[in-house]
PDB file with SEQRES, HELIX, SHEET and CRYST1 records, atoms N, CA, C and O in Angstrom:
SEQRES   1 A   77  UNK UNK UNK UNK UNK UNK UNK UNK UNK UNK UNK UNK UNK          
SEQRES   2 A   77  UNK UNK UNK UNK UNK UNK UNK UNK UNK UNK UNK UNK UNK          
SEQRES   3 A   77  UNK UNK UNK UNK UNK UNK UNK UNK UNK UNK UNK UNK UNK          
SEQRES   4 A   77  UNK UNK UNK UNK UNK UNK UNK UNK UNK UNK UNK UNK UNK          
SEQRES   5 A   77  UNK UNK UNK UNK UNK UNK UNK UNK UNK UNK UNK UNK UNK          
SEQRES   6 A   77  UNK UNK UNK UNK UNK UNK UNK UNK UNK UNK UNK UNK              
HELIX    1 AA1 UNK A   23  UNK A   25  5                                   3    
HELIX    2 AA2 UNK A   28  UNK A   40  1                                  13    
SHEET    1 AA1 2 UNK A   5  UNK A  10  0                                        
SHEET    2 AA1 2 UNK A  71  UNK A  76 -1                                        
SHEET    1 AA2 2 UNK A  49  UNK A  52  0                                        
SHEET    2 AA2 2 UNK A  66  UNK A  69 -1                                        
CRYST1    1.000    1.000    1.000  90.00  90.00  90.00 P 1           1          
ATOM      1  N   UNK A   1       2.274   2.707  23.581  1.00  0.00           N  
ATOM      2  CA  UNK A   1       2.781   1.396  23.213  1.00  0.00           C  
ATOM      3  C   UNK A   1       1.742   0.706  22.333  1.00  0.00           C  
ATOM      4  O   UNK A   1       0.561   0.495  22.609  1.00  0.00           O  
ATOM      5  N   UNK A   2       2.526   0.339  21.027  1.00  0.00           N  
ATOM      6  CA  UNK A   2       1.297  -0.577  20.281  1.00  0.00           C  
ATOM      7  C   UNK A   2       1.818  -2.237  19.846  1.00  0.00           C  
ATOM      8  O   UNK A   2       2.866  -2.459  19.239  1.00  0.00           O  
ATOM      9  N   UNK A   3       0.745  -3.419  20.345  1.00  0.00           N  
ATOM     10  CA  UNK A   3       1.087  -4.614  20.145  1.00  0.00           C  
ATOM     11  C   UNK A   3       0.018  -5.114  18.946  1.00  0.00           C  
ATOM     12  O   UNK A   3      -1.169  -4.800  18.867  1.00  0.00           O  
ATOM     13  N   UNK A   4       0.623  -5.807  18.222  1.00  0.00           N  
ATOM     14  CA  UNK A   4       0.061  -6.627  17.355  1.00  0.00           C  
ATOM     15  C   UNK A   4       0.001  -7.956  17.725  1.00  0.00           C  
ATOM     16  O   UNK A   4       1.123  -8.460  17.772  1.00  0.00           O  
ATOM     17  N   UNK A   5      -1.233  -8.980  18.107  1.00  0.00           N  
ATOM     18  CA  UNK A   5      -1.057 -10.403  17.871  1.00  0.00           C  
ATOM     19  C   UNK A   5      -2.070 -10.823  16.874  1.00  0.00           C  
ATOM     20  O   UNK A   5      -3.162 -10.335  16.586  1.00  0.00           O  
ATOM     21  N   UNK A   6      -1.482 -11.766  16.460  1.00  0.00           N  
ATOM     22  CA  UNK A   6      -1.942 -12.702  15.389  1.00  0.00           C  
ATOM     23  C   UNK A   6      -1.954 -13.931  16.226  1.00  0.00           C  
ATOM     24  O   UNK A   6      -0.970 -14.430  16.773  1.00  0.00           O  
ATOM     25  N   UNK A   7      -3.389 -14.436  16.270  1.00  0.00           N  
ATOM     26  CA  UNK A   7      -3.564 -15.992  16.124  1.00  0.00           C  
ATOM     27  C   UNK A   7      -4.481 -16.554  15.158  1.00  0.00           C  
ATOM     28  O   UNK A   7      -5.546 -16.143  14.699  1.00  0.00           O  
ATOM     29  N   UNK A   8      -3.648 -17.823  14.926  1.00  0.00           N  
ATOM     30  CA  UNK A   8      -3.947 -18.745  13.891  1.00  0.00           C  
ATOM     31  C   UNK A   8      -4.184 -19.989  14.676  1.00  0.00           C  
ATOM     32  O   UNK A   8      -3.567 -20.473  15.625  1.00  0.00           O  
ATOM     33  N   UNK A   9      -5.192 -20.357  14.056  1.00  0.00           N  
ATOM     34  CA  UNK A   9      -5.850 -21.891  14.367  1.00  0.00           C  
ATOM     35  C   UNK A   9      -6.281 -22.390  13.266  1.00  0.00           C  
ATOM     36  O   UNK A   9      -6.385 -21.885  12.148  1.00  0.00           O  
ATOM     37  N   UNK A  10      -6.582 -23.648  13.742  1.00  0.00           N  
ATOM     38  CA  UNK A  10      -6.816 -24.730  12.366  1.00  0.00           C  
ATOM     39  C   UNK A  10      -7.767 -25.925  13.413  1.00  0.00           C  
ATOM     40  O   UNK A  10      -7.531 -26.136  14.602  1.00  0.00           O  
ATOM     41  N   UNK A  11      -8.763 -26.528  12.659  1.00  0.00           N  
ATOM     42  CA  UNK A  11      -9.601 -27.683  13.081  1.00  0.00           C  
ATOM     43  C   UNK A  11      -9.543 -28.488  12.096  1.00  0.00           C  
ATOM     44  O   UNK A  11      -9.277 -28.113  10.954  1.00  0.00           O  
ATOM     45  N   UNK A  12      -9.826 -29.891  12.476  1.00  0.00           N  
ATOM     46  CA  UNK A  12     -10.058 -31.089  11.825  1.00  0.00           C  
ATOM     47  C   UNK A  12     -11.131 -32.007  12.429  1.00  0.00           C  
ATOM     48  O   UNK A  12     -11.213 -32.016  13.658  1.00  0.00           O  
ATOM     49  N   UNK A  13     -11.856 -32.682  11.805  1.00  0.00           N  
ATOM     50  CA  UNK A  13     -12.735 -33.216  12.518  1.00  0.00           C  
ATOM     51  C   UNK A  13     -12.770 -34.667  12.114  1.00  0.00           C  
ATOM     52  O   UNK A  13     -12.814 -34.765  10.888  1.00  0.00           O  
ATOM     53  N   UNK A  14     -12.765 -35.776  12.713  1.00  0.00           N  
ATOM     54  CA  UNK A  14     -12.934 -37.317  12.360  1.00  0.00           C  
ATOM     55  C   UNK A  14     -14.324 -37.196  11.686  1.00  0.00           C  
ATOM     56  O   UNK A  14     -15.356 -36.622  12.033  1.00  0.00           O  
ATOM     57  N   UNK A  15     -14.000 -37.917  10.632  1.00  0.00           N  
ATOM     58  CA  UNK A  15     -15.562 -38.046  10.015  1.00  0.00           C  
ATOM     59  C   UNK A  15     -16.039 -37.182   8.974  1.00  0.00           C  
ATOM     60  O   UNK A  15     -17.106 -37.473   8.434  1.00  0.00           O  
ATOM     61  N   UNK A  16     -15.203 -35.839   8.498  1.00  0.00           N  
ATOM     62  CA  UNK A  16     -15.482 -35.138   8.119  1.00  0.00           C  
ATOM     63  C   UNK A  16     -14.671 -34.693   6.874  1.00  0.00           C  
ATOM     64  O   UNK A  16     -13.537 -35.172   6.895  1.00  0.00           O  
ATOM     65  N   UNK A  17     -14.869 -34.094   6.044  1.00  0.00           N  
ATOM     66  CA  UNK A  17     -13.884 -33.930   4.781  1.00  0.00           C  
ATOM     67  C   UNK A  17     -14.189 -32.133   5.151  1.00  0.00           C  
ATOM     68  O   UNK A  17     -13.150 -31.577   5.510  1.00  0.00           O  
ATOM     69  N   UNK A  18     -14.891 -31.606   5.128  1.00  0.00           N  
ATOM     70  CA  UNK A  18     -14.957 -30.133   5.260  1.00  0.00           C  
ATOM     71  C   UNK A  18     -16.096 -29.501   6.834  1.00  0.00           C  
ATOM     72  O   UNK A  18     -17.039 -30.067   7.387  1.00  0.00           O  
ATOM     73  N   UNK A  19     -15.527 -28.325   7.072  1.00  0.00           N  
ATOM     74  CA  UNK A  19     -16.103 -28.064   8.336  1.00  0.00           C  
ATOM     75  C   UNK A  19     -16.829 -26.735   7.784  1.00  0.00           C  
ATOM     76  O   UNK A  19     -16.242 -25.830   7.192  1.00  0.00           O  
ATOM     77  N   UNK A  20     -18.131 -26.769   8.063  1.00  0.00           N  
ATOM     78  CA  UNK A  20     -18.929 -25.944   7.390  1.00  0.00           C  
ATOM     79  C   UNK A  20     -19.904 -25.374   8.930  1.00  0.00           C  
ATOM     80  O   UNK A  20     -19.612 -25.915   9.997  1.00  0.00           O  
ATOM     81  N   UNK A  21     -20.871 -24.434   8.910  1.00  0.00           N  
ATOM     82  CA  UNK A  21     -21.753 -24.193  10.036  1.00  0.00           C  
ATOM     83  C   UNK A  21     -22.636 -24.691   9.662  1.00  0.00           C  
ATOM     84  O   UNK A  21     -23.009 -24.815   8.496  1.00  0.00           O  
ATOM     85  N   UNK A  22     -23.487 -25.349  11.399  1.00  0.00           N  
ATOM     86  CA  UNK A  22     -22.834 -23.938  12.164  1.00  0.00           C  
ATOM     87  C   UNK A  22     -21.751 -24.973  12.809  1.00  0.00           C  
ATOM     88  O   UNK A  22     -21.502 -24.506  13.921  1.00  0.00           O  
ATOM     89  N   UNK A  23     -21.197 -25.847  12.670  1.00  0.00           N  
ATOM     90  CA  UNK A  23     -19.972 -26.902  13.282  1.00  0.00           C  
ATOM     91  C   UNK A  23     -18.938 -25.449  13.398  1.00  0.00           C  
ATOM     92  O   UNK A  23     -18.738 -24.980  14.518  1.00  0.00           O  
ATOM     93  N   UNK A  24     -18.471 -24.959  12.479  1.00  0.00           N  
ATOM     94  CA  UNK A  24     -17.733 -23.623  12.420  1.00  0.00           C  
ATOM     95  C   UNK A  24     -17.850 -22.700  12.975  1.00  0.00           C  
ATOM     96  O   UNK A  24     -16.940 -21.962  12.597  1.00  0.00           O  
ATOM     97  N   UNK A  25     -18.578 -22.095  13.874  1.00  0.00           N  
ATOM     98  CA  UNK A  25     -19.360 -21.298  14.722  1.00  0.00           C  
ATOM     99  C   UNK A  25     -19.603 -22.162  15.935  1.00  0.00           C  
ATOM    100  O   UNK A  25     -20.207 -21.586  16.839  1.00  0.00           O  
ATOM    101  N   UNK A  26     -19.412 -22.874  16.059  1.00  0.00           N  
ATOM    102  CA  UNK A  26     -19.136 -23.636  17.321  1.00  0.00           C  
ATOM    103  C   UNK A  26     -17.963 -24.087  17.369  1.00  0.00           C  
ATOM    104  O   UNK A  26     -17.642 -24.470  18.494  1.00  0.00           O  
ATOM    105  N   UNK A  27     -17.236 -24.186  16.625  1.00  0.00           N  
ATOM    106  CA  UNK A  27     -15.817 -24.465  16.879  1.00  0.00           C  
ATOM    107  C   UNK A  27     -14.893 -23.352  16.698  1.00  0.00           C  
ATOM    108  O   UNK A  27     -13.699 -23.640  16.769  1.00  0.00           O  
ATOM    109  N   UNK A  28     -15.178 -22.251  16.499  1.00  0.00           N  
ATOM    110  CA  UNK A  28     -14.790 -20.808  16.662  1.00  0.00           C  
ATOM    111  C   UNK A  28     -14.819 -20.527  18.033  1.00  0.00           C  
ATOM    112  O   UNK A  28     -13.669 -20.440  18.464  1.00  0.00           O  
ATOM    113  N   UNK A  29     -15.627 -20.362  18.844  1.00  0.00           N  
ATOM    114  CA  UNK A  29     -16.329 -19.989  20.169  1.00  0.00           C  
ATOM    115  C   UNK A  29     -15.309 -21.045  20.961  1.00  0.00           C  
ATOM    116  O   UNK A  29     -14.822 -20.653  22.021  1.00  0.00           O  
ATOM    117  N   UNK A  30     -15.070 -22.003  20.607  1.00  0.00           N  
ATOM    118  CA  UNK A  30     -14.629 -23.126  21.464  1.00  0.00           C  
ATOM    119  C   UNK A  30     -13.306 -22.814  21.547  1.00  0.00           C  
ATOM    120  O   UNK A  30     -12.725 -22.730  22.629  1.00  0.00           O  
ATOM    121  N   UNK A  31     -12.567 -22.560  20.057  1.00  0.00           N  
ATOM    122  CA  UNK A  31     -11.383 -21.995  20.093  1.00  0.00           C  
ATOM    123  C   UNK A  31     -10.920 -20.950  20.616  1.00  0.00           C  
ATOM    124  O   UNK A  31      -9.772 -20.956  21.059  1.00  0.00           O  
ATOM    125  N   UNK A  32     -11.789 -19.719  20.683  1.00  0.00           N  
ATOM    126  CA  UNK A  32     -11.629 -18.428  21.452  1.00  0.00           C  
ATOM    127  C   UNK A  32     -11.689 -18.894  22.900  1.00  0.00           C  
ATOM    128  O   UNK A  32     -10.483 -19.028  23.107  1.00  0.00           O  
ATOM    129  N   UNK A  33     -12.104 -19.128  23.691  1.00  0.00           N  
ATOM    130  CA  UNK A  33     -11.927 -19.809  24.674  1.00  0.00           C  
ATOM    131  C   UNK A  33     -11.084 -20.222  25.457  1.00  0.00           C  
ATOM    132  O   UNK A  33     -10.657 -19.753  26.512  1.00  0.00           O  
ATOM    133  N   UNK A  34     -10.746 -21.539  24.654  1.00  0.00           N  
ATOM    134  CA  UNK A  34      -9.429 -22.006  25.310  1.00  0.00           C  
ATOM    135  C   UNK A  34      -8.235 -21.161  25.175  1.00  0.00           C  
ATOM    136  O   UNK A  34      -7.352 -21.057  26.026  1.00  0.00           O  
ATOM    137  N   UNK A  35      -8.300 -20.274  23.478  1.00  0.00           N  
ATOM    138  CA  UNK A  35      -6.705 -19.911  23.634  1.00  0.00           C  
ATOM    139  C   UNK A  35      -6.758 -18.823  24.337  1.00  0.00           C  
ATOM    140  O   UNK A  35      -5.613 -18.545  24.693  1.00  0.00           O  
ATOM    141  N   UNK A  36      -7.599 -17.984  24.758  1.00  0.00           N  
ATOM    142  CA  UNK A  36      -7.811 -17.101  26.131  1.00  0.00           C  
ATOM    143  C   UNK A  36      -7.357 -17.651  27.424  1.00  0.00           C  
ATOM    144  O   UNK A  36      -6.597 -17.153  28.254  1.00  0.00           O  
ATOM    145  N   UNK A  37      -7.882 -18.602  27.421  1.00  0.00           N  
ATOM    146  CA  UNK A  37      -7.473 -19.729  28.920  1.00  0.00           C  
ATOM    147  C   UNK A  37      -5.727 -20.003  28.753  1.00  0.00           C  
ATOM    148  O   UNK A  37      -4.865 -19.929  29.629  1.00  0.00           O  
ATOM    149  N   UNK A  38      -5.607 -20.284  27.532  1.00  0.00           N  
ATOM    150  CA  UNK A  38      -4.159 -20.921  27.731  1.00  0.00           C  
ATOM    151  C   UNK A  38      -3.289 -19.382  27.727  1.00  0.00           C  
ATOM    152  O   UNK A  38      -2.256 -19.374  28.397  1.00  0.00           O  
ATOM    153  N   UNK A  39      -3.618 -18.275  27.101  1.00  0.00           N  
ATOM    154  CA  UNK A  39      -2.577 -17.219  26.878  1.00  0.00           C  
ATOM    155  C   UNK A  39      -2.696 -16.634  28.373  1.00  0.00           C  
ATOM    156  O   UNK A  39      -1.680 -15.993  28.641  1.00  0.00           O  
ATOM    157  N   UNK A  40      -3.701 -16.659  29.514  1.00  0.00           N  
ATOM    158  CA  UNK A  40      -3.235 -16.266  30.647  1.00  0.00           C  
ATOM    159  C   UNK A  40      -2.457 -17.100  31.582  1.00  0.00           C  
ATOM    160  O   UNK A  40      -1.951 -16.756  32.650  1.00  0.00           O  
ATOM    161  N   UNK A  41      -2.442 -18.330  30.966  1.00  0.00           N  
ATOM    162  CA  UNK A  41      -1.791 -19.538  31.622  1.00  0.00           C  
ATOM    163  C   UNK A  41      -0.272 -19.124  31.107  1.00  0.00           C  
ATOM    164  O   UNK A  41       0.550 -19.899  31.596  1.00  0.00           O  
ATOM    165  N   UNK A  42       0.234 -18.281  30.394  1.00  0.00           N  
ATOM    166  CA  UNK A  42       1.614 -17.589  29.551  1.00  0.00           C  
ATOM    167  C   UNK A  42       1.869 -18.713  28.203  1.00  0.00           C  
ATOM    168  O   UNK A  42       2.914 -18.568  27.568  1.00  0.00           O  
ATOM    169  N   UNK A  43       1.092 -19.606  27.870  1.00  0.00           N  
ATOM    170  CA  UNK A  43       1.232 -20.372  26.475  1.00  0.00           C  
ATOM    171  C   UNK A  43       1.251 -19.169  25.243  1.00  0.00           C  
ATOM    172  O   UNK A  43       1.165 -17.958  25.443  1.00  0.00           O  
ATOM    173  N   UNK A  44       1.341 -19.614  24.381  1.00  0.00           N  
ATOM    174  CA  UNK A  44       1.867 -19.194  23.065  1.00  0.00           C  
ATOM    175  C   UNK A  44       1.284 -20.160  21.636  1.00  0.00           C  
ATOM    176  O   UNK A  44       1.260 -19.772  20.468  1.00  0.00           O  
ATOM    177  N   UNK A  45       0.903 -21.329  22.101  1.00  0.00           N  
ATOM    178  CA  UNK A  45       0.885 -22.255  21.502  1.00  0.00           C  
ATOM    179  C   UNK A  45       0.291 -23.438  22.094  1.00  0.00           C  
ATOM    180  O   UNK A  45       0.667 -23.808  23.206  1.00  0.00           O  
ATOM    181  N   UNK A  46      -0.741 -24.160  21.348  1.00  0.00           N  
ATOM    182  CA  UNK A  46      -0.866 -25.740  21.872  1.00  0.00           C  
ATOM    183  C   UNK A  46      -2.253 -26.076  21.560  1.00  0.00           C  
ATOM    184  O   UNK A  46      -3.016 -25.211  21.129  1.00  0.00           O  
ATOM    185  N   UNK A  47      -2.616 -27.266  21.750  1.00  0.00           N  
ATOM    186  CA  UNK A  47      -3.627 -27.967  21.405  1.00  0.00           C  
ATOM    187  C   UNK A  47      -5.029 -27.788  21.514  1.00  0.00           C  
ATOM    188  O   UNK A  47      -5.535 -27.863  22.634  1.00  0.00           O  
ATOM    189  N   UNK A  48      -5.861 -27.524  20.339  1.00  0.00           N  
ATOM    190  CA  UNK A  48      -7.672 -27.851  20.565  1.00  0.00           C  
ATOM    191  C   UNK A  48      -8.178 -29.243  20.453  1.00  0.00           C  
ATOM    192  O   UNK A  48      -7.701 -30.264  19.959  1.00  0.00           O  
ATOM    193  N   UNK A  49      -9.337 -28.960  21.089  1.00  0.00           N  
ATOM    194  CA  UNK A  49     -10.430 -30.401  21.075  1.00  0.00           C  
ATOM    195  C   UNK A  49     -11.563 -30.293  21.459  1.00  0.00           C  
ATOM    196  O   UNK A  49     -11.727 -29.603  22.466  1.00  0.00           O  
ATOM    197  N   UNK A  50     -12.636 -30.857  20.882  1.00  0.00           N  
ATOM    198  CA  UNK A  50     -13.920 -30.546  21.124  1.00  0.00           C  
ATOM    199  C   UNK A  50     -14.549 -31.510  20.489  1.00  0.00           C  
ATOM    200  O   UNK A  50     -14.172 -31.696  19.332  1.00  0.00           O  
ATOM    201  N   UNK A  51     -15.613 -32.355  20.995  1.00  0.00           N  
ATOM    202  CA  UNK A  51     -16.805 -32.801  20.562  1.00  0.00           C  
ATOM    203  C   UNK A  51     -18.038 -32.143  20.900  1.00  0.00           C  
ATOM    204  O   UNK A  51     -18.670 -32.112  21.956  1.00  0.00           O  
ATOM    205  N   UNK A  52     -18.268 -31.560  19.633  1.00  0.00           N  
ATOM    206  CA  UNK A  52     -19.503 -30.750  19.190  1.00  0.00           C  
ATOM    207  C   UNK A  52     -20.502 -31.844  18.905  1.00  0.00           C  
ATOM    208  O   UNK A  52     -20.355 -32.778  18.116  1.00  0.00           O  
ATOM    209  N   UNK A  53     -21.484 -31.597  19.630  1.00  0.00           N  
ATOM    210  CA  UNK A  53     -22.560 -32.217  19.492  1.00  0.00           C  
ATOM    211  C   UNK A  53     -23.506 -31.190  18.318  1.00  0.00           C  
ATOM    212  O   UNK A  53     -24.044 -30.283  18.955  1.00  0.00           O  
ATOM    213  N   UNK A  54     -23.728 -31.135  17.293  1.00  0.00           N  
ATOM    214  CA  UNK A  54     -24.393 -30.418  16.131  1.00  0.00           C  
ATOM    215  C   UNK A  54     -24.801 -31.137  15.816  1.00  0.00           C  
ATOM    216  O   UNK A  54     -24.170 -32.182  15.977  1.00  0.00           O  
ATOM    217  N   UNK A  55     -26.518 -31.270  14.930  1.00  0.00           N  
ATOM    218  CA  UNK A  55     -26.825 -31.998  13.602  1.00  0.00           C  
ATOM    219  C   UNK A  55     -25.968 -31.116  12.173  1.00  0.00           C  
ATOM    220  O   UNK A  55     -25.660 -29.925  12.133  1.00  0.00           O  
ATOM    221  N   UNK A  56     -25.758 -32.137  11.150  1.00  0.00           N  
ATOM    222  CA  UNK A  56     -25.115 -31.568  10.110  1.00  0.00           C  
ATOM    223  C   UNK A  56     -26.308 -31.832   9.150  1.00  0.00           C  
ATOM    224  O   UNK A  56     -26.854 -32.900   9.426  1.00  0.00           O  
ATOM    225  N   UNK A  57     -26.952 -31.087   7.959  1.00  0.00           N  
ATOM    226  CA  UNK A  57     -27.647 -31.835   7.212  1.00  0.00           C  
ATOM    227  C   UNK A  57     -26.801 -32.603   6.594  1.00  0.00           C  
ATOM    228  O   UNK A  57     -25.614 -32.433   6.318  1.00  0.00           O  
ATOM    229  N   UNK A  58     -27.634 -33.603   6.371  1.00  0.00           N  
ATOM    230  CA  UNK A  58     -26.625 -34.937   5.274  1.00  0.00           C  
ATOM    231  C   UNK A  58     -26.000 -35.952   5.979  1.00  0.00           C  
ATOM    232  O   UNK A  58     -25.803 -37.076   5.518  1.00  0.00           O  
ATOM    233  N   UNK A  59     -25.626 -35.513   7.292  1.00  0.00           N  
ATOM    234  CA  UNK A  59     -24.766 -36.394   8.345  1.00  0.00           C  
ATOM    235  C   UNK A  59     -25.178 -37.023   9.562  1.00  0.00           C  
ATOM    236  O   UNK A  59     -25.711 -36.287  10.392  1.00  0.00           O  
ATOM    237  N   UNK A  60     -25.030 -38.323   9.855  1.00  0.00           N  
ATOM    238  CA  UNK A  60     -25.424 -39.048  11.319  1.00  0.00           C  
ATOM    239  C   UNK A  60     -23.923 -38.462  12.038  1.00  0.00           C  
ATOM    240  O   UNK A  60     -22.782 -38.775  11.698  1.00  0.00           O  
ATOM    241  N   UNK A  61     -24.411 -37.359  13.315  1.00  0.00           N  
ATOM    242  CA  UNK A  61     -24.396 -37.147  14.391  1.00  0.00           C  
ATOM    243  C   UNK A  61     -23.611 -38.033  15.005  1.00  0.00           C  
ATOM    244  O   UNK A  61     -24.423 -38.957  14.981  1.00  0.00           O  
ATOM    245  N   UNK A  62     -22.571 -38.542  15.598  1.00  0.00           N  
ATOM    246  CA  UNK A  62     -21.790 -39.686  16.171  1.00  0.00           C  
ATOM    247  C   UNK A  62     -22.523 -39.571  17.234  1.00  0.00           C  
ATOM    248  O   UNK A  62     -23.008 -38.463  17.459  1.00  0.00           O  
ATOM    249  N   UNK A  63     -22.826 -40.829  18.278  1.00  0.00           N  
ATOM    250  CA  UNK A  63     -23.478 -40.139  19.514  1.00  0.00           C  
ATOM    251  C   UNK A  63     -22.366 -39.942  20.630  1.00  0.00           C  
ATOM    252  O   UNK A  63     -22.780 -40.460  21.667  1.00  0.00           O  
ATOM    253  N   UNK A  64     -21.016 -39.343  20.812  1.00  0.00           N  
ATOM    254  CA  UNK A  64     -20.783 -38.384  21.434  1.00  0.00           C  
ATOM    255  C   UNK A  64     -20.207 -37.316  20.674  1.00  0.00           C  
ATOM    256  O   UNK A  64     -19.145 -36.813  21.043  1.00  0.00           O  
ATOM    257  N   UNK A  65     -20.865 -36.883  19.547  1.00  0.00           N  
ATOM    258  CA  UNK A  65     -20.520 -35.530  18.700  1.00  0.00           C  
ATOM    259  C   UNK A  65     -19.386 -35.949  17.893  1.00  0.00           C  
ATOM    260  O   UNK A  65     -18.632 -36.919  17.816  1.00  0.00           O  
ATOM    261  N   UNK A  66     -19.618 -34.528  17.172  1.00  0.00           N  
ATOM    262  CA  UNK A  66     -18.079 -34.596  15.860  1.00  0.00           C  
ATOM    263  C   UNK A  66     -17.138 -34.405  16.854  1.00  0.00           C  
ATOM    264  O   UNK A  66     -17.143 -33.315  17.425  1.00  0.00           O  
ATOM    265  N   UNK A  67     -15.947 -35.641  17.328  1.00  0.00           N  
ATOM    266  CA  UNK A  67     -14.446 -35.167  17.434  1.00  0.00           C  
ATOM    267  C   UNK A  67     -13.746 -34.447  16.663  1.00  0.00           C  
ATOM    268  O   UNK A  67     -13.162 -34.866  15.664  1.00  0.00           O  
ATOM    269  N   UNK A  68     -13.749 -32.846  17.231  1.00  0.00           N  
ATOM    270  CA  UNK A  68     -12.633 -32.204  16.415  1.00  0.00           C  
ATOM    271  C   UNK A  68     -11.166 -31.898  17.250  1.00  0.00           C  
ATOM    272  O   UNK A  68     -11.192 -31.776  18.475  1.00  0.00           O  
ATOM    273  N   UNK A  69     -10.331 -31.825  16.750  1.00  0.00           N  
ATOM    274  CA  UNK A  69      -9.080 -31.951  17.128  1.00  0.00           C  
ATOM    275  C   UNK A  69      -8.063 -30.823  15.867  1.00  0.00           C  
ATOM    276  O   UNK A  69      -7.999 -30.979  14.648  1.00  0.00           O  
ATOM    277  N   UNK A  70      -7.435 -29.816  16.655  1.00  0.00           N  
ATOM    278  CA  UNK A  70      -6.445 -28.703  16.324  1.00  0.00           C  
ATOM    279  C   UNK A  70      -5.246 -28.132  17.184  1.00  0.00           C  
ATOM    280  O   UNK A  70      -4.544 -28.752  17.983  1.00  0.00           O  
ATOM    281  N   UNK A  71      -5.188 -26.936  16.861  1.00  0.00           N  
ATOM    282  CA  UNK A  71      -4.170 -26.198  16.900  1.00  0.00           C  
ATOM    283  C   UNK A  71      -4.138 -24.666  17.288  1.00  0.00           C  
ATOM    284  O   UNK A  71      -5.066 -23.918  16.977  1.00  0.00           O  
ATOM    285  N   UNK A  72      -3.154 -24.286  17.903  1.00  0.00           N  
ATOM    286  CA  UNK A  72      -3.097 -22.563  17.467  1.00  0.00           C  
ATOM    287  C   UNK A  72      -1.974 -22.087  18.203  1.00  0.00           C  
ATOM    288  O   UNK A  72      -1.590 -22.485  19.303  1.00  0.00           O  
ATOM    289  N   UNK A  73      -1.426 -21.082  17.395  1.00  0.00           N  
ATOM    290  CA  UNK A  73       0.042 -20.398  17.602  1.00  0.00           C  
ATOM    291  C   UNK A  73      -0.104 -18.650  17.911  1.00  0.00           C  
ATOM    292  O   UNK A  73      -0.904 -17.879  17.380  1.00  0.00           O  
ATOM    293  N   UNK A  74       0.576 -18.449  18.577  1.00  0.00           N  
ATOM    294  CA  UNK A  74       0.601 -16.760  18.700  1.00  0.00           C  
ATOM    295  C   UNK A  74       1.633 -16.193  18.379  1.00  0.00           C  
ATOM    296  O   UNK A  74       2.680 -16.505  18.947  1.00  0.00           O  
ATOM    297  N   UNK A  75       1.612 -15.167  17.341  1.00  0.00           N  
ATOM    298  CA  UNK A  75       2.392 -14.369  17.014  1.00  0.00           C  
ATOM    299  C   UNK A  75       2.239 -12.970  17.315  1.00  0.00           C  
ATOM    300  O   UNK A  75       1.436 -12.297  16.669  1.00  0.00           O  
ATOM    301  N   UNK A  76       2.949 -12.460  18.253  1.00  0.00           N  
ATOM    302  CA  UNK A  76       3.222 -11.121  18.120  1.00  0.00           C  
ATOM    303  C   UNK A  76       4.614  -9.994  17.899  1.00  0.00           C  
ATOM    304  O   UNK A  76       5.779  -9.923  18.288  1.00  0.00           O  
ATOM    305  N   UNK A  77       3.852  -9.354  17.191  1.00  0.00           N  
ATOM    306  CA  UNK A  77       5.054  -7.883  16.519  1.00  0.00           C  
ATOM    307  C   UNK A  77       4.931  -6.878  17.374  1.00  0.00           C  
ATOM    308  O   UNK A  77       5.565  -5.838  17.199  1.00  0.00           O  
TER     309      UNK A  77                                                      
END                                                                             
């Protein structure tokens, strides 16, 4: 028997115009995670969130981290 899944996610972050690392590498890890947590829970689909506490160069740090806020869907063939 062979399964294919595809997941897709997407982040956004308040404060931010582009998500670069390592914010991206921490919000990767964060995403693997949950949608592990939610696909044994039998989801398919549903909501990320995370405040990453990172320095960015160039950027003041919010002091409870970048709010990021997403997504992710599962597709399988």
């Amino acid at each position: 028997m062979n399964r294919k899944i595809e997941i897709k996610y997407w982040w956004k972050c308040d404060k931010l115009k582009a998500i670069t690392s390592p914010l991206s590498e921490a919000l990767e890890e964060s995403a693997m995670d949950r949608i592990v947590e939610m696909l044994k829970e039998g989801y398919s689909s549903g909501d990320l969130l995370d405040d990453v506490n990172i320095e960015i160069k160039g950027k003041k740090t919010p002091e409870d981290g970048w709010h990021c806020y997403g997504g992710f869907e599962v597709d399988t063939h």
